[in-house]
N, C-alpha and C positions, 0 to 999 in steps of 0.2 A: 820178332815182330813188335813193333809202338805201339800202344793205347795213344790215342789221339785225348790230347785235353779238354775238358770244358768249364768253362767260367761262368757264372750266374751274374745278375746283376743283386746290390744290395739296396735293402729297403732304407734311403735315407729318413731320418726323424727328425720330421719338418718341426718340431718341439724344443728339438735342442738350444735353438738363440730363443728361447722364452718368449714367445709373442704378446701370449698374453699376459703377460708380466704378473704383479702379486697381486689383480683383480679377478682372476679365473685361472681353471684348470685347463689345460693344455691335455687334447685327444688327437696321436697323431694317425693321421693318413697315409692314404698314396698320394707322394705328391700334395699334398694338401696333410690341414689339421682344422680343429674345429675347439674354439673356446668355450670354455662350460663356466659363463660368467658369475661370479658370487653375488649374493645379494647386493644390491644398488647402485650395481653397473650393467651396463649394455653394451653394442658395439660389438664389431667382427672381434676386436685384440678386447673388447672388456674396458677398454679407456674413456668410454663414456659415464662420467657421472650422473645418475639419475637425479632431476630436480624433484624432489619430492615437496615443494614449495609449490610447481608447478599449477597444482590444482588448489591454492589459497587456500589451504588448511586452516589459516588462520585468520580469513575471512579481514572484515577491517577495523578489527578489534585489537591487531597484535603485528608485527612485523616476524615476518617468516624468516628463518635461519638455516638454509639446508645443510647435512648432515649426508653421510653415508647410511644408505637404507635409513634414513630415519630424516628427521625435522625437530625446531625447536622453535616454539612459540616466543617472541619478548611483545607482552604483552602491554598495551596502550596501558595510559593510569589510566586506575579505574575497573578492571576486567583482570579475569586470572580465569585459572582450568587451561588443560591442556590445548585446549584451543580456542584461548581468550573466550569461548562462549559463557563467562561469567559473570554480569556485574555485581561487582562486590557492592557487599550492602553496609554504608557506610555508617548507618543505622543502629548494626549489629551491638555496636559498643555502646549505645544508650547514649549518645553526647551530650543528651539536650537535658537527661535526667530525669527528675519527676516533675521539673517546673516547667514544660514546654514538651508540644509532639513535632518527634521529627518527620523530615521527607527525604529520602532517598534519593540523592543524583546520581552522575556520573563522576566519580573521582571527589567526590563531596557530596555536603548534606545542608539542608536550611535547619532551623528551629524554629517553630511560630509556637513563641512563650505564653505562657497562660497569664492573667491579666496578674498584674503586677512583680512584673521578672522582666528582665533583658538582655542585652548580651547575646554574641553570638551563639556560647550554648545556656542560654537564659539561668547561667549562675546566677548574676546580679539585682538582689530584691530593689526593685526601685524606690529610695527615699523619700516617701511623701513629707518627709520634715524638711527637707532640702527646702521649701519656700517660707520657711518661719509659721506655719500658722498660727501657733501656737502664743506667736509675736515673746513678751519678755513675762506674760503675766504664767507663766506655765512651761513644764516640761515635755517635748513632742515625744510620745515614744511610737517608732514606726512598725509599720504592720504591713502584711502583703495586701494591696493595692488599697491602703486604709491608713490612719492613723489616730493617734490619743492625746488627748492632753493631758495631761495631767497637771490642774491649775495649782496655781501657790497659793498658802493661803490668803484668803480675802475675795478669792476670785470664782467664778465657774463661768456654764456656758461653754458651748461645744468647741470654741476658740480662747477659753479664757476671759473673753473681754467684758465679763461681767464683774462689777465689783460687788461682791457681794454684802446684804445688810446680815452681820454676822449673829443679831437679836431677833430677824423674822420668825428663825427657825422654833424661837422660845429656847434657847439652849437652857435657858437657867432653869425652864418648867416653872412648875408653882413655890420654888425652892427661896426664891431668890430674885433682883430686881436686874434688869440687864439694864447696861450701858455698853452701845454701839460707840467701838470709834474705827480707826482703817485697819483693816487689816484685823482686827479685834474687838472685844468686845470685855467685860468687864460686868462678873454677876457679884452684888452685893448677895452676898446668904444674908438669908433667915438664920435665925440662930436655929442649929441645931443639924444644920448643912454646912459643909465644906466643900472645897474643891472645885476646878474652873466654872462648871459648872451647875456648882451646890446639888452634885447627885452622890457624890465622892465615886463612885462607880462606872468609872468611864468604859463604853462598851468598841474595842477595837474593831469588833467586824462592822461596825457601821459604815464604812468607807468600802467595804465588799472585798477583800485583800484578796480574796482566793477568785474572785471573779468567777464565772458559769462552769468551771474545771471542779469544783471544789465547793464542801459542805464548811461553813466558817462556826468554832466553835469558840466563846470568847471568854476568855479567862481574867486574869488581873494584871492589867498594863502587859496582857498580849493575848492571842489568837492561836488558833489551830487550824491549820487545814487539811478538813479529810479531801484526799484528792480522787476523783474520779479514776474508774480504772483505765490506764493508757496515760495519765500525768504523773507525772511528780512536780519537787521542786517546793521551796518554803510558802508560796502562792499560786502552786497547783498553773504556773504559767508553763512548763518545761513537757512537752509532748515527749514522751519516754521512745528511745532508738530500739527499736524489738530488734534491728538489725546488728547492733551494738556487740551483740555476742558471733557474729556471725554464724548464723544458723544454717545458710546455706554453704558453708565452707568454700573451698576453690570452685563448685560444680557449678555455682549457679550466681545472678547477680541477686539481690536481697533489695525490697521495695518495701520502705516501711510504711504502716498505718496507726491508727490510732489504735493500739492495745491488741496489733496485729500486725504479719508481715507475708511479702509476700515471694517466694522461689522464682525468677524465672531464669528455669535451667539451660545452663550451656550444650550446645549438642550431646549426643552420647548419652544424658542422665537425662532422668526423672524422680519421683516422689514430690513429696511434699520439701524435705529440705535438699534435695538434688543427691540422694545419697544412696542412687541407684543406678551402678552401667546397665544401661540397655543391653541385654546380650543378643549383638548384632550375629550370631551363628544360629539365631531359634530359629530360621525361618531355612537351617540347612543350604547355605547358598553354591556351600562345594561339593553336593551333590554326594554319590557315591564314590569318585574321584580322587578324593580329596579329604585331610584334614582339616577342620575349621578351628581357628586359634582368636579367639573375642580380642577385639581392642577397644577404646574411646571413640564410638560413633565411628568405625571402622571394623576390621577384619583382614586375615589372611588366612589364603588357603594354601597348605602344603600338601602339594599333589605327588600322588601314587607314582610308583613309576609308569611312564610311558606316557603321560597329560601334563598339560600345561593350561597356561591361560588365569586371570585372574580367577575363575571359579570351575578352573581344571575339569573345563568342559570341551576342551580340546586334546583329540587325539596327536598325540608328535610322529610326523609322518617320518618312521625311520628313514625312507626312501629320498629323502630331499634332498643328501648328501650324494646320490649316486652310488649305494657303495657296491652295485652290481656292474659298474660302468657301462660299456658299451656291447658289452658282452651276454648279457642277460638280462632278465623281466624282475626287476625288482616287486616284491608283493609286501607291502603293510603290514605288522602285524602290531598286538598292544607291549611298547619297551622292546620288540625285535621285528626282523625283516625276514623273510626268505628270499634266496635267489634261480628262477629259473632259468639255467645257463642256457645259450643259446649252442647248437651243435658242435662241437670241438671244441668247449671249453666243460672245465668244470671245477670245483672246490667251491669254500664257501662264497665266496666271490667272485665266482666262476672269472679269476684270474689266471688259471692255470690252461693253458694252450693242449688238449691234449696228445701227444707223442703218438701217429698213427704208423709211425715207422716201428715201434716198441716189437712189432708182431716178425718183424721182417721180409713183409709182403714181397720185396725183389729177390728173395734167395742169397743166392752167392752170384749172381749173375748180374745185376747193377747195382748202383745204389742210392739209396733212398734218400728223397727231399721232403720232408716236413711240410705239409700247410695247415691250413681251417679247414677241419674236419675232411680232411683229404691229404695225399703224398704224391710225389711223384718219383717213377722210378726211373733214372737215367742210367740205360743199359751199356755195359759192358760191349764191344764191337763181338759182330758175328749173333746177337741177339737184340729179340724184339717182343713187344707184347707189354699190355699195363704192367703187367708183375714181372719180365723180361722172361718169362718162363718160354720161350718160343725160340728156336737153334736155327737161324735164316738160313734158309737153302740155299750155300751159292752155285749149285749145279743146275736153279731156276732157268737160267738164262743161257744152257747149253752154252759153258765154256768151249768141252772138249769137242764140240759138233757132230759130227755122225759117223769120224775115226774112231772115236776111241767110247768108253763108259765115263762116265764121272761119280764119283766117289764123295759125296759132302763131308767137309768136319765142320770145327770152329772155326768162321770168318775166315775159312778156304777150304779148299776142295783139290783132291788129283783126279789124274786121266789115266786111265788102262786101255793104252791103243788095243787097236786091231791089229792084227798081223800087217805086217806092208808100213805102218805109220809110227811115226816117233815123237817125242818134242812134251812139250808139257801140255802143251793143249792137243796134241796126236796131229799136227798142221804139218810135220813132216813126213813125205815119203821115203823108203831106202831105197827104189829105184833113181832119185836123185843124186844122191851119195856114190854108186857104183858108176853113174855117167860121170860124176866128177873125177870118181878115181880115172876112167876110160883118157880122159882127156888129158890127164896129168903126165900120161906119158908120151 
């Protein structure tokens, strides 16, 4: 007897020509599959690039760059931060210095200089000698937004142009007879005086050498000057640089004053000489998360396993990778996942199909097909039934009729005629047989 054959059909794997190419995972179907796109693509195959530009991230401060999942600011002069929301403060670096305040533009700065200074960052003390005032009777020495003569002798007057009578003063006192001539003058001494002046004791500070800086103390054919605190210099004219040592080191820019100076620190620092990091982790900003590591007006946090995010105040959602695929309920957990496999699957990723034929639910009598969380048993002929456990009666359908008995086995059956009947189905009579013999003779 044949076993009759059977053939299945096979699941083709609509995945195989890669549809979605190297922008998503490939989940195949029946007849179908389904793309599990990667971050900053969309589309059925994944071939759509997400404009992440789209929504003018960068506002119109910056010309947008799109990027896979991401974006890139180039930002107009003038503006920075990740999304140009910054104008830079052009300011920052003090351009104008201490002879002018500045103002703040867009991609530059003005200076409105303080009166006598110019220039665009009001370096330039304006020369008030530039127009002679001084003309030839005197030396001009310039001053901010001021200047001095300093007349030759014979002369005074706030421009020089006094000649002066060099005997008004009485130079010679009671010593001696003055004779005025230009530029001079001429003391006969008394006897008993010498000297241009018949005093022989001529007193240097009388001209003021040390000027309002400075105490003038006057010795023989020269002068002393105690200078105020915050001067030096042999006429107490030199404003002493308290910045000169740099006291504010790298941290800070240094503003000097008179017999004083002043810090102003670069981000990050403070104190008085800028010679303190702020420690940007006191205020805990990575949480319980995370470790905090201080920098220069900044910070990093190195987070715990399972967080991320600048201040590792984000959970990392194991699950975003799929790694329970389509098979089960992936569940979150901190640095791991769990996987709830869905029915006939299981392991940790619930990839494994499980084998429901393992048990050998058809016996010896068909044999088993594998599905999802179910089999099929495809029987063996002469049986039936899920598990084929079932011996089909083929004596159901009274073969042998109402000659004979029938007898079932496997996927066939005989006949135990009755007396009188023959044949395999008992359809024969022997009274036909003995008329045939009759006639044969």
């Amino acid at each position: 007897m044949k076993k009759k054959m059977f053939h299945f059909p096979t699941d083709i794997d609509e995945c195989a020509s890669s549809p979605c190419g190297s922008n998503g995972d490939c989940v195949d179907g029946v007849d179908s599959y389904t793309c599990t796109c990667h971050p900053g693509y969309s589309g059925t195959n994944c071939d759509n690039d997400i404009d992440e530009c789209a929504s003018l991230p960068c506002g119109s401060n910056g010309d947008c760059v799109d990027g896979v999942d991401s974006y890139t600011c180039n930002c107009h002069p003038g503006y920075n931060g990740t999304t140009c929301e910054n104008n830079i403060d052009e300011c920052a670096s003090s351009p104008c210095g201490s002879n002018g305040d500045c103002v703040d533009g867009v991609d530059s700065y003005t200076c409105n200089c303080h009166p006598g200074y110019n220039g665009t960052n009001c370096d330039n003390n304006i020369d008030e000698c530039a127009s002679s005032p001084c003309g030839s009777n005197g030396d001009c020495v310039d001053g901010v937004e001021s200047y001095n003569c300093n007349c030759h002798p014979g002369y005074n007057g706030t421009n020089c142009d006094n000649n002066i009578d060099d005997c008004a003063s009485s130079p010679c006192g009671s010593n001696g007879d003055c004779v005025d001539g230009v530029d001079s003058y001429i003391c006969n001494c008394y006897q008993g005086y010498n000297g241009t002046n018949c005093d022989n004791n001529i007193d240097e500070c009388a001209s003021s050498p040390c000027g309002s800086n400075g105490d003038c103390v006057d010795g023989v054919d020269s002068y002393t000057c105690n200078c105020h605190p915050g001067y030096n210099g042999t006429n107490c004219d030199n404003n002493i640089d308290e910045c000169a040592s740099s006291p504010c080191g790298s941290n800070g820019d240094c503003v000097d004053g008179v017999e004083s100076y002043n810090c102003n620190c670069h981000p990050g620092y403070n104190g008085t000489n800028c010679d303190n990091n702020i420690d940007d982790c006191a205020s805990s900003p990575c949480g319980s998360n995370g470790d905090c590591v201080d920098g220069v007006d900044s910070y990093i946090c190195n987070c715990h396993p399972g967080y991320n995010g600048t201040n590792c105040d984000k959970n990392i959602d194991e699950c975003a990778s799929s790694p329970c695929g389509s098979n089960g309920d992936c569940v979150d957990g901190v640095d791991s996942y769990t996987c709830n496999c869905h029915p006939g699957y299981n392991g940790t990723n619930c990839d494994n199909n499980i084998d429901e034929c393992a048990s050998s639910p058809c016996g010896s009598n068909g044999d088993c097909v594998d599905g999802v969380d179910s089999y099929i048993c495809n029987c063996y002929q002469g049986y039936n039934g899920t598990n084929c456990d079932n011996n089909i009666d083929e004596c159901a359908s009274l073969p042998c009729g109402s000659n004979g008995d029938c007898v079932d086995g496997v996927d066939s059956y005989s006949c135990t005629c009755h007396p009188g009947f023959t044949g395999s189905k008992c359809g024969e009579g022997e009274d036909s047989h003995n008329m045939c013999r009759f006639f044969s003779y």
